[in-house]
N, C-alpha and C positions, 0 to 999 in steps of 0.2 A: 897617415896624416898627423901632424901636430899642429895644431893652433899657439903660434907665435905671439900673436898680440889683437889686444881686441878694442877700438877707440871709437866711443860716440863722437858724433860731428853735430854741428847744425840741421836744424828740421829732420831731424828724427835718418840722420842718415849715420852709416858704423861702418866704419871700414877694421877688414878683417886680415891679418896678415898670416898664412897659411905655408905650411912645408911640406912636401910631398916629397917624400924618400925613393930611395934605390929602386924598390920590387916594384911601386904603383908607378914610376917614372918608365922602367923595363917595361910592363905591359902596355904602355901608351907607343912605347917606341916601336914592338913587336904589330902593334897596327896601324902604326902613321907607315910600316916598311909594305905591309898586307895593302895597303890603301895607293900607295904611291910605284909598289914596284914594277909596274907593266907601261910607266911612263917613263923608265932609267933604262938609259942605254949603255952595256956596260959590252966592251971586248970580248970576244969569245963565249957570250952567254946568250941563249935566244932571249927576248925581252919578258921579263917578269921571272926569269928563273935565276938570275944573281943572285945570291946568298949575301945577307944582308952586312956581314963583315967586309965582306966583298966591294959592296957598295961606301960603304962606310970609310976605308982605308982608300977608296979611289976619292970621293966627292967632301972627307972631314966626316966624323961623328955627329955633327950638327946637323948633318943633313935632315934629318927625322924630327928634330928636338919641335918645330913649329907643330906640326900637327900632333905630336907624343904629349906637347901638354894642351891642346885641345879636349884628345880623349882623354887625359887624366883628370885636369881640375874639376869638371864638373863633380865627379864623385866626393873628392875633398871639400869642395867646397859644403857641397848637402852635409858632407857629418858635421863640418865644425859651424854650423845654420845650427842642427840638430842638438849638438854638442851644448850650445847656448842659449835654448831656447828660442831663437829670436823668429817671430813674424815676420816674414819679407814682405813687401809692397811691389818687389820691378824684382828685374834681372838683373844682376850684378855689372858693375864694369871693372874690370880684371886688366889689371897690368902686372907683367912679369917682372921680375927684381931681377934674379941670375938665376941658370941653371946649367949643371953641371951632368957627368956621369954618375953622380952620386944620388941625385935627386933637384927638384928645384923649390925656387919661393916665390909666391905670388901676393897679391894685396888684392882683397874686394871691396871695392865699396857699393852698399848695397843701403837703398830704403826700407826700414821697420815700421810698423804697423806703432803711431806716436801713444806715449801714453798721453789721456785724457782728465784733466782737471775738472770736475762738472762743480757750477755755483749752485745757486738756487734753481730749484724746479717745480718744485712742490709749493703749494700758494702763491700761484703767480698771478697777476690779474691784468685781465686786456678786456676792450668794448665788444662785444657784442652785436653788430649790425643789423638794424632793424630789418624785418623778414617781410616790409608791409609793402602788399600790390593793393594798388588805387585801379581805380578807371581807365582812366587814361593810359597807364600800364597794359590793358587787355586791350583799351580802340587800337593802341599802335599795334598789336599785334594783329587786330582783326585788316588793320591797313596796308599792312605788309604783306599781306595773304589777300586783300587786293588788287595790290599793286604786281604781286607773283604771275596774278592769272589776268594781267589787264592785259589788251592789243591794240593796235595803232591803227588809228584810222585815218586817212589823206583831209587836208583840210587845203583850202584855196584863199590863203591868209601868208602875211608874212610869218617868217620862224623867228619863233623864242625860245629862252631858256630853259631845255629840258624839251624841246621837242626834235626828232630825226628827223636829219635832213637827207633826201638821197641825191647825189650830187659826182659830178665827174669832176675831176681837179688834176693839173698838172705844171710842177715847180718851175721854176726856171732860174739858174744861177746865172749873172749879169746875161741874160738873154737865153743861154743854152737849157734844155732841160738835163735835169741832172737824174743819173739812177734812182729810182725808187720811188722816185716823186711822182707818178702818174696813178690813178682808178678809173675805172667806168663804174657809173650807176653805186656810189660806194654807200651806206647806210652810215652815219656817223649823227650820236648823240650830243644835241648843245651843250654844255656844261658838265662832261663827261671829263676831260683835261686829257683825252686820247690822245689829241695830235698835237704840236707844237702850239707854246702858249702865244695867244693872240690871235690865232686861226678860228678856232671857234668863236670867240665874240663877234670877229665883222662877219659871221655867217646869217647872224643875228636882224633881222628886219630885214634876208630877202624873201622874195615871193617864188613859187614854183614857175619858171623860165628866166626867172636873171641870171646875166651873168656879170661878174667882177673880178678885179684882181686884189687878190689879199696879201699883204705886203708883212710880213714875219724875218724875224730873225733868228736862227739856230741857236739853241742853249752853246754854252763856252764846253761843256762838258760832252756835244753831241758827236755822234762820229766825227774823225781826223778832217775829214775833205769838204764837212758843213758847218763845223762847230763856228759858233762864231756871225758866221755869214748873214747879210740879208738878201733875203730870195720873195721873189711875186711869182704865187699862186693863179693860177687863171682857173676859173670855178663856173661852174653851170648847174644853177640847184633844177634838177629832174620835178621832184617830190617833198612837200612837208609833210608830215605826221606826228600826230600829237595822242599821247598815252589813255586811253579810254578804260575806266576802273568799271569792274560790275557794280551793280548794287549791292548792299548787303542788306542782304536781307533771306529769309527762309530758302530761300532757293540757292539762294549762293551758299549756306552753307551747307545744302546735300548734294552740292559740285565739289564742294574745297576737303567733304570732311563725313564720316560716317553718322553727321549728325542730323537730323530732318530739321529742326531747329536754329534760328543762329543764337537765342535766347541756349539753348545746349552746346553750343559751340561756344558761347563765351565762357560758359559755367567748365568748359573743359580745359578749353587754356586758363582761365581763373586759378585753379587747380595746378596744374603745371605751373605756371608761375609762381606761384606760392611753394612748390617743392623744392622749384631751380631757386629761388632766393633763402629756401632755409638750410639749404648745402651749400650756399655760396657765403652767406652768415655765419653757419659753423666754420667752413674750409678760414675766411677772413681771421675766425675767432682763435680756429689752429693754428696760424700761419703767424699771428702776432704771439701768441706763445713760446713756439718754438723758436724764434727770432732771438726771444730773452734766453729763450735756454744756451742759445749759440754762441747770445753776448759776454753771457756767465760763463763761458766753458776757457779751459787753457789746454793747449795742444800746439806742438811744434809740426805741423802739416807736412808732409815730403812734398817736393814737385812732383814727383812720379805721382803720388792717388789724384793731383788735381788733371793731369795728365791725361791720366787712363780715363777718368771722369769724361773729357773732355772729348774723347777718342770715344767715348759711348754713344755720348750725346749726341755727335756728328754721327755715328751709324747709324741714330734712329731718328736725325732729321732726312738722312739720303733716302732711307727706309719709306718716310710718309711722302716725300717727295717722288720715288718711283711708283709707289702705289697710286700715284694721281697720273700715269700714263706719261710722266718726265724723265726720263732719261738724266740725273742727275748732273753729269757733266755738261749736260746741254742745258740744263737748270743756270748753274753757272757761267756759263757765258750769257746767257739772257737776260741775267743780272749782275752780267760785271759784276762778278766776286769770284775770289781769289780763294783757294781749301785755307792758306795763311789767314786770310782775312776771318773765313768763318772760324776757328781756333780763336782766333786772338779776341772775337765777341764770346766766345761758348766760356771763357776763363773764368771771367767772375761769375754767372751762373753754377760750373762746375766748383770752382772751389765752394760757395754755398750752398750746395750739394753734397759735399765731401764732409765741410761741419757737420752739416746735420745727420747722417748717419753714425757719426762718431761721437755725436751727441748724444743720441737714442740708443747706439750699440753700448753706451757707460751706462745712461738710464737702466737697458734691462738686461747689464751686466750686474748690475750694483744690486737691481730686485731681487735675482736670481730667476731670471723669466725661464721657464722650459714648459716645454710641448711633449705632448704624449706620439706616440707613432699613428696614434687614431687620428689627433686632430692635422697632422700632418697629411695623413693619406685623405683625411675632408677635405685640405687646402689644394690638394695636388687634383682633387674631383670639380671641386667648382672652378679651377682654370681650364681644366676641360671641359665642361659645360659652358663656359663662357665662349672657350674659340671653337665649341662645335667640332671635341677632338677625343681620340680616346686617352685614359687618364696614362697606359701604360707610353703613349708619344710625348706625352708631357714630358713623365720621367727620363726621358732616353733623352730631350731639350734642356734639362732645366735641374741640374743638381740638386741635391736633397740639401747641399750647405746652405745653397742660395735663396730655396726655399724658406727654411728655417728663419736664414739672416730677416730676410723680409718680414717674417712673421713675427720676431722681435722687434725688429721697429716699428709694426705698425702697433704691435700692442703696448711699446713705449711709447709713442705718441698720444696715443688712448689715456694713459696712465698720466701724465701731462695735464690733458684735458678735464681729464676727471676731477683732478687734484685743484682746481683753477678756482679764480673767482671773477663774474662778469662784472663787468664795471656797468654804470651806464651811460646810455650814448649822450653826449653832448649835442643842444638842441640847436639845431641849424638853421639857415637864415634861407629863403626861400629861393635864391639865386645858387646858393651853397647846394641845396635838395636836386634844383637841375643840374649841376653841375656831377653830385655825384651819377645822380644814372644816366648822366650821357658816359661816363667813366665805368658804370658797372654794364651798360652795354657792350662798350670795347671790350671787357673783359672776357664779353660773353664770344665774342671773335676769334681769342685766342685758344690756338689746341691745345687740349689738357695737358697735363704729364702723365707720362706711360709708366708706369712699373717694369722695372729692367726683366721679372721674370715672365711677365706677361709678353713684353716682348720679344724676347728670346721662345715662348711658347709660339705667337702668330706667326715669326721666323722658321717655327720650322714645320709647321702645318702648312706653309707655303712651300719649303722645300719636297713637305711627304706630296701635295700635289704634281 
């Protein structure tokens, strides 16, 4: 192998121009002959037994050369990676120049691992979020833990907002009924936005035996053969029922809860809530930090790491997706989305995922962060005790590189934090107050993020079952 020429490109990409001589070109050719000769049909030879000169002077020399530099470059390529030190990120894309009986020349261009500029990190300063549960913070929860355990009971009143109505219905498109549009005895909540918009409000003020026609129009977006359309419903309400909360009170909470108490029951979500908002205060406090570290940093990014990035994220949203008893492909047609479509949202999450590792990986490159093989083998114990696994399935999941990797960045982000200064919170106006925790609610909606090695661990405690 000789390495011909070596040129950086854009975002961290190097193409490599590589020569592969006589003897490494002859071994590649002696098994593209090994590989291919029992599909050459040659005069007078039983199939696979022509002598490769043989083949060669009937079909050209060339005949081998496509798969002789298959198995050859790889090797060439690894020494002159090797040769130069360089980090790869992807797999090369290899185009050939010319090749001869002599040997041949190839070009790689391949993604490097980008060198990292880091700005500032060290006395950075971000707010703080206040960690404070009120009252009313613990009644919604005790109402929600109400509302979990309430049950409907028949009322002989018209139906409103928020109460089920049970009711038979069947569409009719200029007169004919159309597939799918028919139920018997169906349970459907008012102000639920189940079924086509408009259908559930004129549900609204009748009584248990009316019947009506409720006259809708198909979203522009809804199936082919409806979209668009206006259709009357013909309806017969069975049943109202309207939502019945227990009391709270002592009894209710040694139904809801190990506690005889609701005065103990409040005192326990109290508690909880105060834990969840001062991990959600710090995570906030982290998250604004690391943001500036990301702002401060220079790095020419490859498309490949955002990529791969990208291609993770998507394995371990299909992951939490099957684990809910979905069949992911059937996930997607349920939601009209396209694998393109979901990539094309995963992008900018994954590249700000790709910053921040290479932000953190410069952080506790720059420290000199290193691990003992002890605290390693503690890290590689509490992910097994975590997924209820033994520590040696871990290992055999979850590389010792990758383990490592993670254990630097998290104790880079630590180092970060530590290094910080909290600002204080700027005082808000009492509309401002609601508006945040109706926003730190939804937050509390969304599923966390998984640690790639934790989930490559649950990954294959599911395979060992």
């Amino acid at each position: 192998m000789n390495l011909k020429n070596v040129e950086k490109k854009e975002k961290s990409m190097v193409e490599l121009v590589i020569e592969v001589g006589r003897e490494e070109l002859e071994k590649g050719l002696e098994q593209s002959y090994r590989k291919n000769r029992n599909q050459i049909s040659v005069p007078g030879f039983r199939r696979g037994k022509a002598p490769r000169k043989i083949i060669e002077s009937m079909y050209g020399e060339s005949v081998f050369y496509e798969d002789a530099v298959g198995f050859a470059y790889p090797e060439a390529y690894a020494a002159a990676v090797e040769q130069e030190g360089l980090k790869t990120v992807s797999y090369p894309q290899v185009e050939l120049v010319n090749i001869s009986k002599d040997g041949f020349e190839f070009k790689a261009m391949v993604a490097i691992y980008p060198e990292v500029k880091l700005g500032q990190w060290k006395g950075l300063s971000a707010v703080r979020p206040a960690a404070e549960v009120t009252d009313a913070d613990v009644d919604a929860e005790i109402q929600a833990l109400r509302s979990r355990n309430s049950r409907l009971v028949s009322v002989d009143r018209p139906a409103k907002d928020g109460d089920t109505v049970v009711l038979d219905f069947e569409g009719f498109d200029n007169g004919v009924p159309f597939e799918g549009g028919k139920a018997e005895k169906y349970s459907l909540t008012l102000g639920s936005g189940s079924f086509v918009p408009g259908f559930e409000e004129q549900l609204v003020g009748l009584a248990p035996g009316a019947e009506a026609d409720i006259n809708v129009t198909f979203p522009e977006d809804y199936h082919a053969d409806l979209a668009g359309k206006p259709v009357v419903f013909k309806v017969k309400i069975h049943e109202v029922k309207e939502t019945e909360l227990p009391a709270a009170d002592d009894e209710f909470a040694k139904d809801v809860s190990e506690f005889d108490t609701l005065d103990e029951l409040k005192k326990s979500i109290y508690d909880r809530l105060v834990k969840e908002k001062a991990d959600r205060s710090a995570q906030a406090f982290e998250n604004a930090l690391l943001d500036q570290v990301i702002e401060g940093m220079e790095a020419e990014i490859p498309e490949a790491m955002v990529d791969s990035q990208v291609e993770k994220m998507l394995e371990d949203y299909a992951l939490r997706i099957t684990s809910q008893g979905i069949p992911f492909e059937e996930y997607l047609k349920m939601t009209g989305t396209t694998p393109d479509q979901l990539k094309e949202s995963a992008k900018e999450p994954a590249l700000h995922r790709v910053k921040l590792e290479l932000a953190l990986a410069a952080v506790a490159d720059g420290e000199g962060l290193e691990f003992s093989d002890e605290e390693i083998e503690t890290e590689y114990k509490e992910i097994a005790e975590r997924y209820s696994m033994e520590p040696e399935k871990v290992k055999n999941a979850v590389d010792r590189e990758e383990i490592l990797k993670e254990m630097k960045i998290t104790k880079a982000a630590k180092l970060v934090v530590d290094a910080a200064n909290v600002l204080a919170e700027p005082a808000e106006q009492p509309a401002e107050k609601a508006e945040a925790s109706a926003e730190e609610t939804s937050e509390e909606e969304k599923p966390k993020k998984k640690r790639a090695v934790k989930k490559k661990a649950a990954d294959s405690e599911e395979k060992g079952e």
